[in-house]
LUMMAR-569028 format. One record per residue (C-alpha): residue number from 0; residue in three letters; y, z, x. Coordinates in Angstrom, 1 decimal, m for minus. Example, Ala and Ser with C-alpha at 12.3 -4.5 7.8 and 13.67 -1.06 7.14 Angstrom:
<lolums>
   seq   type        y        z        x
     0    Ala     m4.5      7.8     12.3
     1    Ser     m1.1      7.1     13.7
</lolums>
This chain:
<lolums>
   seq   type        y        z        x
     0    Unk     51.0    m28.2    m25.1
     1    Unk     53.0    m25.5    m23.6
     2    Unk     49.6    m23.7    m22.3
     3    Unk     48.5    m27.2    m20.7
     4    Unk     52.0    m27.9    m18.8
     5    Unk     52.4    m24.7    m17.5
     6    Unk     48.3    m25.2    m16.4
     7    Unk     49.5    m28.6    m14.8
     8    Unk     52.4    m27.5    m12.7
     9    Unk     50.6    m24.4    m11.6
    10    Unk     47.7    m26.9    m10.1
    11    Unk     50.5    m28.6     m8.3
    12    Unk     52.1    m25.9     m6.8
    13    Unk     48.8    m24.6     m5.5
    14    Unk     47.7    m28.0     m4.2
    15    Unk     50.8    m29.0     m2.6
    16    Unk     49.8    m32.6     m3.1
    17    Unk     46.4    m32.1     m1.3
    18    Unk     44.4    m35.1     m2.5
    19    Unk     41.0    m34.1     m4.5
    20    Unk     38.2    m33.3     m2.2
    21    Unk     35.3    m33.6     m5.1
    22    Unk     35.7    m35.1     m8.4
    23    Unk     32.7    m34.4    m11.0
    24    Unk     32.0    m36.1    m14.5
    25    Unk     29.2    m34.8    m16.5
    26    Unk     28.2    m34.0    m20.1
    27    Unk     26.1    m34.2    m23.0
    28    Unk     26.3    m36.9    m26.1
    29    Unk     23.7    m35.6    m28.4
    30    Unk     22.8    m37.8    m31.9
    31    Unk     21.6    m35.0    m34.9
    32    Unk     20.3    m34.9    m38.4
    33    Unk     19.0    m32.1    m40.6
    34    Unk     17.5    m32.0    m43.6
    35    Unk     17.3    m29.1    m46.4
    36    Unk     14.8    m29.5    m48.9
    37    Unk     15.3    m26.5    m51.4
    38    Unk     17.9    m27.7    m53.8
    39    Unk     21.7    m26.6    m52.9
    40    Unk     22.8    m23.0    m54.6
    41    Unk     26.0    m24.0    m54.8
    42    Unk     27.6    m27.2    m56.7
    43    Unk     28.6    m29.8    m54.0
    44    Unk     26.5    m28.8    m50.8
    45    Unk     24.5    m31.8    m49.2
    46    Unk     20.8    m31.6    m49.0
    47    Unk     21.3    m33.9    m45.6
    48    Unk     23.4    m34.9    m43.0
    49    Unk     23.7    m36.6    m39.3
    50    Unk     26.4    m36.4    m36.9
    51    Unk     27.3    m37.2    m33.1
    52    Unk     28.3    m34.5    m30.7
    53    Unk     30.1    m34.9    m27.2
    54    Unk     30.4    m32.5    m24.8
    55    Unk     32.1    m34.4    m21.0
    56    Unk     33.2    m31.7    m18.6
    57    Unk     35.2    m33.2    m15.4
    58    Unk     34.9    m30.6    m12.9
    59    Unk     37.7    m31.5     m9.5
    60    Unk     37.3    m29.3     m6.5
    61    Unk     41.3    m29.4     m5.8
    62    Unk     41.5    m27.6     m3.1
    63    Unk     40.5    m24.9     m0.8
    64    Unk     38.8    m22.1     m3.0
    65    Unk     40.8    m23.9     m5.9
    66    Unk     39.3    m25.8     m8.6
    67    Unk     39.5    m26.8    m12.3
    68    Unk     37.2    m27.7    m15.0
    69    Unk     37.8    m29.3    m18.3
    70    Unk     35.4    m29.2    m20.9
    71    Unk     36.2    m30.6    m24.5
    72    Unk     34.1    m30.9    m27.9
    73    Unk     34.1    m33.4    m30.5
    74    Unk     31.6    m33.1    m33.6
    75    Unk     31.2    m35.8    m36.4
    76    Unk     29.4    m34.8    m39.1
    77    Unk     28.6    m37.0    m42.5
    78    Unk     27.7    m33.9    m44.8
    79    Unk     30.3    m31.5    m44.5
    80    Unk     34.0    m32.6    m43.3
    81    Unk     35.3    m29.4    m42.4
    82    Unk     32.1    m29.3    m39.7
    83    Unk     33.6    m32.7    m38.1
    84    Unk     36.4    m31.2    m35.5
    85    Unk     37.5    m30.9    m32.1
    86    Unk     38.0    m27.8    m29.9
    87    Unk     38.7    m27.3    m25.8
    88    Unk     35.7    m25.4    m24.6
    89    Unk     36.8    m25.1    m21.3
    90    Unk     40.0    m25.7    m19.8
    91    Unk     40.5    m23.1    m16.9
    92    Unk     42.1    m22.8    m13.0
    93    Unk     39.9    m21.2    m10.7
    94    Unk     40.5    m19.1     m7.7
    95    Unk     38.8    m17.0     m5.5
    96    Unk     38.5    m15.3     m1.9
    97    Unk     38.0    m12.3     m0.3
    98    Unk     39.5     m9.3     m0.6
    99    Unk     38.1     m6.9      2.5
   100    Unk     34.7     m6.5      2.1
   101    Unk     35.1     m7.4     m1.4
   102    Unk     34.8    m10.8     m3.1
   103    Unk     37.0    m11.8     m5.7
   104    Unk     37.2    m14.7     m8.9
   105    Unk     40.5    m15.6    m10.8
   106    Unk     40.4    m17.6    m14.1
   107    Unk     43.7    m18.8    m15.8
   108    Unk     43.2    m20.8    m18.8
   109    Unk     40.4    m21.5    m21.7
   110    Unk     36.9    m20.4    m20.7
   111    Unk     33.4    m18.8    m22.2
   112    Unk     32.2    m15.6    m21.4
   113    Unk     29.2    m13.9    m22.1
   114    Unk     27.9     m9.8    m22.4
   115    Unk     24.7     m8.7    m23.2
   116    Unk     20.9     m8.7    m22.4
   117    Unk     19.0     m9.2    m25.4
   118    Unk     17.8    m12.4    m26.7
   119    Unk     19.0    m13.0    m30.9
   120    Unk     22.2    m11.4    m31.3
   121    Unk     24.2     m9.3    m28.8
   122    Unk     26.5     m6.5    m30.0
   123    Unk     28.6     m6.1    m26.4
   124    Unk     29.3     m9.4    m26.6
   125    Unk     33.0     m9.7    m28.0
   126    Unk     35.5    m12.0    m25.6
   127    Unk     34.8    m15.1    m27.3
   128    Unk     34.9    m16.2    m31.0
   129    Unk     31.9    m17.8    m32.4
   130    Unk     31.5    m21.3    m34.0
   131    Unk     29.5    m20.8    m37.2
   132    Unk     29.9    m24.4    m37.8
   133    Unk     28.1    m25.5    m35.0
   134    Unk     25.1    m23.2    m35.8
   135    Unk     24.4    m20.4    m38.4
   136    Unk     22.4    m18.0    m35.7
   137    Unk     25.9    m17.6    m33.4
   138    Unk     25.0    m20.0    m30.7
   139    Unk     28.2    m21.3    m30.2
   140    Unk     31.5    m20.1    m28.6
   141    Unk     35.1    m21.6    m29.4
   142    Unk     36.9    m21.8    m26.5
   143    Unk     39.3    m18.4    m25.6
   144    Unk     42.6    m18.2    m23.6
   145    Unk     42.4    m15.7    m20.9
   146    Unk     43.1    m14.9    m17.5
   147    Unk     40.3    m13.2    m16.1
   148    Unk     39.6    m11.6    m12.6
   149    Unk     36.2    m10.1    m11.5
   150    Unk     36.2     m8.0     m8.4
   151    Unk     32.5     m7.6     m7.0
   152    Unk     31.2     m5.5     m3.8
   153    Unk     28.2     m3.6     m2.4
   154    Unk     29.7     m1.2     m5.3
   155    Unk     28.7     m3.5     m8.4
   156    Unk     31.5     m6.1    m10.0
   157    Unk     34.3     m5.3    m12.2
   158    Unk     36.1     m7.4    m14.7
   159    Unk     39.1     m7.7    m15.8
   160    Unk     40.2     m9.5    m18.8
   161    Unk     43.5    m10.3    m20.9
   162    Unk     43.2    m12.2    m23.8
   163    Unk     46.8    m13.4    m25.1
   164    Unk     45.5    m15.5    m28.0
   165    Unk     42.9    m15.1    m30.9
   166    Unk     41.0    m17.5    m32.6
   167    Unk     39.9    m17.3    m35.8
   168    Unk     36.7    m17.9    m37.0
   169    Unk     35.1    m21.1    m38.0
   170    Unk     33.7    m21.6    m41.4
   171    Unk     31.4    m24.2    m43.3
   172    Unk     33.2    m26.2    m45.7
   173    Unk     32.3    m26.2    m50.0
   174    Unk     30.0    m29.2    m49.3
   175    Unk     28.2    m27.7    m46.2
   176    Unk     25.1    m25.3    m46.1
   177    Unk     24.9    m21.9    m44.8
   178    Unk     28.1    m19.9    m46.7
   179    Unk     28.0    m17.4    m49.5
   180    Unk     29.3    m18.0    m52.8
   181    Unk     32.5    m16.6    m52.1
   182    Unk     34.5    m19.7    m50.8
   183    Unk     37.1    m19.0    m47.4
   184    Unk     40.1    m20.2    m47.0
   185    Unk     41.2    m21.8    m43.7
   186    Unk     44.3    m19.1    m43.3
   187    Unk     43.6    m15.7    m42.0
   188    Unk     45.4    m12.3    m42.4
   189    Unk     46.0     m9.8    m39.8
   190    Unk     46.3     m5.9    m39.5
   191    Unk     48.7     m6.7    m35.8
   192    Unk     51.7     m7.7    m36.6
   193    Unk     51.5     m9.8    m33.7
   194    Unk     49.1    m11.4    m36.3
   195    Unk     46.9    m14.3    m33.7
   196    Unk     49.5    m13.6    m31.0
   197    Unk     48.6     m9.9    m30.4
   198    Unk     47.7     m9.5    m27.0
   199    Unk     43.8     m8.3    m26.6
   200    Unk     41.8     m6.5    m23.3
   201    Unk     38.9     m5.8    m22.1
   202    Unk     36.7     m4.7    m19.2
   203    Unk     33.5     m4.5    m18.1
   204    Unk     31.5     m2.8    m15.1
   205    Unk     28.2     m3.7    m13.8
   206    Unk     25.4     m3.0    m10.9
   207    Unk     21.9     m3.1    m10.0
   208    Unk     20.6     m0.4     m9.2
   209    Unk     17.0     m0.4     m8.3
   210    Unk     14.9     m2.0    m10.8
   211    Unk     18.0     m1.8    m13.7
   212    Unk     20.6     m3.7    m14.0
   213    Unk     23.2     m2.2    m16.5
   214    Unk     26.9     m3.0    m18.0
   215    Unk     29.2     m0.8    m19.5
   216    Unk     32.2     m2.5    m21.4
   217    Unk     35.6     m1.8    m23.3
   218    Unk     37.6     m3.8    m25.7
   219    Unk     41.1     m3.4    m27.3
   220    Unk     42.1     m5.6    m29.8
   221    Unk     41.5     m7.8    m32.7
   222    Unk     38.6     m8.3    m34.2
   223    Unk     36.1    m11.1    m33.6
   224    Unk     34.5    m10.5    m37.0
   225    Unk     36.5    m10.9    m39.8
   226    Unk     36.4     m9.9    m43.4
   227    Unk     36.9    m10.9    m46.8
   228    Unk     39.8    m10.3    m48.9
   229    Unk     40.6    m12.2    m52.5
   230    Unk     43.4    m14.6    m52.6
   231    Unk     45.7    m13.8    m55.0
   232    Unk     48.7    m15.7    m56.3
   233    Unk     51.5    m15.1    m58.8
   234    Unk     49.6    m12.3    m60.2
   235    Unk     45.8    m13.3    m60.4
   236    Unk     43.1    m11.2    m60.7
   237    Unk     40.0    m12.0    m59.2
   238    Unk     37.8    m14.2    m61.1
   239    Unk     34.6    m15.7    m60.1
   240    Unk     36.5    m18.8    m58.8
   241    Unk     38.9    m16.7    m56.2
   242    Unk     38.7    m17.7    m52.9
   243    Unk     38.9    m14.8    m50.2
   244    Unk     41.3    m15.0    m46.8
   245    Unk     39.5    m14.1    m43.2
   246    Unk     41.3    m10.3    m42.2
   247    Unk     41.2     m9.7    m38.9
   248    Unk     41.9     m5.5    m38.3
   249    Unk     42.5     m4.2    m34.9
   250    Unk     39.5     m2.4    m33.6
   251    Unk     38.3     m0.7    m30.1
   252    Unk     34.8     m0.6    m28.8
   253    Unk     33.0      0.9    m26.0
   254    Unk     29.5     m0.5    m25.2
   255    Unk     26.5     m0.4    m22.7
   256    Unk     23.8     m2.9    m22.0
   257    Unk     20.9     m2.2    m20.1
   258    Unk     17.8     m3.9    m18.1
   259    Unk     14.8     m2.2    m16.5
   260    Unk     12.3     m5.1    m14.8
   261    Unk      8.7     m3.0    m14.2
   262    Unk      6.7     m5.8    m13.1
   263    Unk      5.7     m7.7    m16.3
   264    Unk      7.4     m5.7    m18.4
   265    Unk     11.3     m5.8    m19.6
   266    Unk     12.9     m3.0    m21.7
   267    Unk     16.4     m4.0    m22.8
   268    Unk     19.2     m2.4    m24.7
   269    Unk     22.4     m3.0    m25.9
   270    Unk     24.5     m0.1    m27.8
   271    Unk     28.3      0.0    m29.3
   272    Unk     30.4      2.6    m30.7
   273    Unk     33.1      0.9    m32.7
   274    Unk     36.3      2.3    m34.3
   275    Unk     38.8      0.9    m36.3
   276    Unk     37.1     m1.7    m38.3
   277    Unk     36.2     m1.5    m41.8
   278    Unk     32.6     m1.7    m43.6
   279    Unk     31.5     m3.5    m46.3
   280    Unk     33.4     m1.6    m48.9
   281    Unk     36.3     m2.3    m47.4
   282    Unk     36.9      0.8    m46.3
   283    Unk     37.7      2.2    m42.4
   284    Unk     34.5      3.4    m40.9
   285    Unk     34.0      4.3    m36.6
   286    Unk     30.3      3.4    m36.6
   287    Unk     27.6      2.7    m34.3
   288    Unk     25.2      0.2    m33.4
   289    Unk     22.0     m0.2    m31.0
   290    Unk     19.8     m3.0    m30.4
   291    Unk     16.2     m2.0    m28.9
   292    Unk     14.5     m4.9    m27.0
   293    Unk     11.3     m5.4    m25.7
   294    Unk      9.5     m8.8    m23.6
   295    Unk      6.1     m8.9    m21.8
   296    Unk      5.3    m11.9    m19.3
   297    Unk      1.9    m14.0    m18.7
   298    Unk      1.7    m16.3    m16.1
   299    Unk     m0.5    m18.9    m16.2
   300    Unk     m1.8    m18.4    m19.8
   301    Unk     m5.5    m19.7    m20.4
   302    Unk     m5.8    m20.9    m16.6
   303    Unk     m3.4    m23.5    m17.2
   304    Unk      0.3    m23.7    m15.6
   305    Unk      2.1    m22.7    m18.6
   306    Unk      3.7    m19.4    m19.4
   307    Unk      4.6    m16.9    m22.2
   308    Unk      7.1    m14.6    m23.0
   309    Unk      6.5    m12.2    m26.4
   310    Unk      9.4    m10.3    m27.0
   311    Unk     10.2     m8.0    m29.6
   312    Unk     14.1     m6.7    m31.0
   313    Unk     15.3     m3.9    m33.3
   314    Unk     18.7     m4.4    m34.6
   315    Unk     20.2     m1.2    m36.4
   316    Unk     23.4     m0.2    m37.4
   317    Unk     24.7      3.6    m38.7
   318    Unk     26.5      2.0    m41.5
   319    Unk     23.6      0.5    m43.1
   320    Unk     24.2     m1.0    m46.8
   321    Unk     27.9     m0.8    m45.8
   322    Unk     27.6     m2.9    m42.4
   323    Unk     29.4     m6.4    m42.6
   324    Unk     26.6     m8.3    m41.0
   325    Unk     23.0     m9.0    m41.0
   326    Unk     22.0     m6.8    m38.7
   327    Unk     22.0     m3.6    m40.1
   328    Unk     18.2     m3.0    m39.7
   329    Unk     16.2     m5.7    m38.8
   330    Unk     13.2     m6.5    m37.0
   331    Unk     12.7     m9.9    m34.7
   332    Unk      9.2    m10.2    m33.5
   333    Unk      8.1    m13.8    m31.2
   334    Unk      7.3    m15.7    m28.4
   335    Unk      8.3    m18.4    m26.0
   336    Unk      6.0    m20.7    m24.2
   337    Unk      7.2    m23.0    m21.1
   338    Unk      3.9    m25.8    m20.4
   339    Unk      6.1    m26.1    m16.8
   340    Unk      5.2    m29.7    m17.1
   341    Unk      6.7    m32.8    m16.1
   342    Unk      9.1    m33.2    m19.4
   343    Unk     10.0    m28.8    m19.4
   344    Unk      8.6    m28.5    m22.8
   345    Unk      9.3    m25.2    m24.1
   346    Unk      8.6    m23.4    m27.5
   347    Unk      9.8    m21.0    m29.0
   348    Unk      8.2    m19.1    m33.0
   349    Unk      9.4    m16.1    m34.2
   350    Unk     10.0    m13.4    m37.8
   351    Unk     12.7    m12.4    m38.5
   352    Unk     12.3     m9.9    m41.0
   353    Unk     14.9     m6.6    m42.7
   354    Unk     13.4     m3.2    m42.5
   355    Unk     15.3     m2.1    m46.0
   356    Unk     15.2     m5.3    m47.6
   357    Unk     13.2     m7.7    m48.7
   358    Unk     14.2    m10.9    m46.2
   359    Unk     12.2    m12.6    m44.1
   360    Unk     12.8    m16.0    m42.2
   361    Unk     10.3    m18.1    m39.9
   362    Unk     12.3    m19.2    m36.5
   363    Unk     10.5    m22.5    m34.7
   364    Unk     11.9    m24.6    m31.8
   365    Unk     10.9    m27.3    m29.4
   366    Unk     12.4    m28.5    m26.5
   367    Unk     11.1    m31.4    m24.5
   368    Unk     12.7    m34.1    m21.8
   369    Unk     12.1    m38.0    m22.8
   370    Unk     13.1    m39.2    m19.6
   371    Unk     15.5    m38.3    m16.5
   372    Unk     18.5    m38.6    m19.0
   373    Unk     17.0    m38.0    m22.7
   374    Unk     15.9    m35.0    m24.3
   375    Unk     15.0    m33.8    m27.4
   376    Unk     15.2    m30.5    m29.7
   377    Unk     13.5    m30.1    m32.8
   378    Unk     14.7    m26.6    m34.6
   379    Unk     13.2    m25.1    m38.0
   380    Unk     14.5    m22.1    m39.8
   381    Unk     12.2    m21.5    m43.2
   382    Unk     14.1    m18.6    m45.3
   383    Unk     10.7    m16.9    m46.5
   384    Unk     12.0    m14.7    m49.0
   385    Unk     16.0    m13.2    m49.7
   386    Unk     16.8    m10.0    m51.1
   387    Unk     19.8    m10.7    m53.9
   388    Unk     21.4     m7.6    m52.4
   389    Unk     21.2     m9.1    m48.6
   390    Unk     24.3    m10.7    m46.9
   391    Unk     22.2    m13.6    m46.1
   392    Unk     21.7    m14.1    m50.0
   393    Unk     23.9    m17.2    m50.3
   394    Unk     21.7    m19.2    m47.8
   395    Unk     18.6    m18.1    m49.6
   396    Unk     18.0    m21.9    m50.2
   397    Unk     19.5    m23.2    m46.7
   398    Unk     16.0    m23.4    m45.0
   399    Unk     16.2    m26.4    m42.9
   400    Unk     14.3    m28.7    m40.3
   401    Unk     17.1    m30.4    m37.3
   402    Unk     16.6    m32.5    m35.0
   403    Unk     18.9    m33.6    m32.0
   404    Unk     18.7    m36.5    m29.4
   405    Unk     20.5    m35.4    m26.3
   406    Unk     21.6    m38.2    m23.8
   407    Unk     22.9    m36.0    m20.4
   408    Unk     25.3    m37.9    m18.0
</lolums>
């Protein structure tokens, strides 16, 4: 409440009093069900579930080169309770102008930001936290505090970020699917004293130059991944039923993402060096990480006005059985088709598939407009096969078939 006030007496200042010049209201309802039909691995989880999401954002053009957009969520969901919840997506003051021959971009307040080139998971990619809740593959951002200037020129663009707040995580609940056996709590611990307070940064250069476009990135601060350590009261030890607490350390990472564009051809990479976090063991371990990326483009496939995208990723990480995530060497191999018809249909089939370890999971999506305000998405993610000693071992029966109704006003 303190955050929004300050927001709203800022605006008036600014303004002066100048009446609105445009005044936008827009947004997405969307109706969804899924449906998992492997028995739960864990006592409690639903096999299915529906829900309702909304998604308004009013965007008001305040003033000269001043403007502010509000973006809110809501989530109902009938299978899991701790998935029904509310968070502020958007909720940021813009300003911007020139600066010589220079243009720049201020944003004070809650926004989205996003790093990276590459297509399944993006390792540069660390202003916002992610919304596991919303979808097990990272696809959603919570909303982040920030002010955030970007300074751009013949020269390239700079940006500059600082990130006063941290939010933590989201996690399913007991009765949703895709967690491990190890249940979370909804409290987090903290290596900053500061603890969700702690003040983060970050910055980021990029330019085209030629046929590549290229990033290179910094980041100070806390953690975006967390880990796992037991809950433990009044002298427990841990037991099959302990809970574990998010811990968020404080970690710094320099990273580089990369395009070349030859014609048909895209080569991508994205590349981290990482200190101050600890691995799998628990342990403090600077590490490294590359993603590898690959696409090829056909137009007009089969004479016909669709095209095709294959693309190819390898994900690999120097701390391998001792990484805390998925993607310490796997392999993503697939393709995306747009018919470029009347209703956009596009598809999308892909493998994802460990290089150490036996795991392997079928990827399949549809999209397709109904009408000028209706669309729909159909989404299927068949776990194949799940090493015991994978992270991904607790949604070994989570495969699932989803399928949303989107209404756009």
């Amino acid at each position: 409440m303190r955050f929004g006030g300050a927001l709203a007496a800022l605006m008036l200042m600014i303004t002066g009093g100048v009446a609105a010049q445009t005044v936008d209201f827009s947004g997405d309802l969307s109706l969804q069900t899924r449906w998992f039909p492997e028995t739960p691995a864990f006592p409690g989880q639903r096999t299915g579930g529906g829900g309702m999401v909304v998604e308004p954002t009013l965007y008001w053009d305040i003033a000269e080169r001043v403007s502010f957009t509000f973006t809110p969520l809501y989530r109902y969901d009938s299978a899991d309770s701790r998935r029904t919840h509310a968070d502020l997506r958007e909720a940021y003051l813009l300003m911007y102008g020139d600066w010589g021959e220079n243009s720049w971009e201020l944003r004070l307040g809650v926004d989205r930001v996003f790093w990276g080139v590459v297509e399944l998971h993006n390792l540069v990619d660390v202003v916002n936290q992610f919304d596991l809740i919303e979808h097990p593959r990272e696809e959603a951002k919570l909303g982040q505090p920030m002010a955030y200037l970007t300074v751009s020129g013949a020269w390239g663009m700079t940006e500059w970020l600082v990130l006063p707040y941290h939010r933590e995580r989201t996690f399913p609940g007991p009765s949703g699917r895709f967690r491990g056996r190890l249940a979370t709590v909804n409290d987090a611990l903290y290596e900053s004293g500061g603890e969700e307070r702690h003040v983060d940064l970050a910055a980021r250069y990029s330019n085209s130059v030629g046929l590549l476009d290229f990033g290179l990135s910094a980041f100070a601060g806390t953690n975006r991944e967390p880990g796992f350590v037991p809950e433990l009261r009044d002298g427990m030890v841990p037991g099959p039923d302990t809970r574990f607490v998010p811990y968020y350390e404080q970690i710094r990472q320099l990273g580089v993402d990369a395009q070349l564009t030859t014609g048909d051809w895209i080569y991508k990479l994205e590349a981290v060096r990482r200190s101050g976090a600890r691995n799998l063991l628990g342990l403090e371990e600077d590490y490294h990480a590359f993603i590898l990326g690959l696409e090829r483009n056909f137009y007009g496939i089969f004479g016909s006005s669709a095209d095709m995208v294959l693309l190819a990723e390898w994900h690999d990480d120097s701390r391998g059985p001792r990484a805390t995530n998925a993607w310490a060497n796997d392999v993503f191999v697939g393709a995306s088709v747009a018919l470029n018809d009347v209703q956009s249909t596009e598809l999308i089939v892909g493998i994802l598939g460990d290089v150490s370890r036996d795991y392997r999971a079928l990827n399949f999506g549809l999209r397709r407009r109904l009408s000028d305000s209706w669309s729909l998405r159909f989404e299927v993610i068949a776990q194949l096969s799940v090493d015991p000693r994978d992270l991904t071992y607790g949604g070994r029966r989570d495969s699932f078939l989803a399928l949303d109704f989107t209404y756009s006003f």
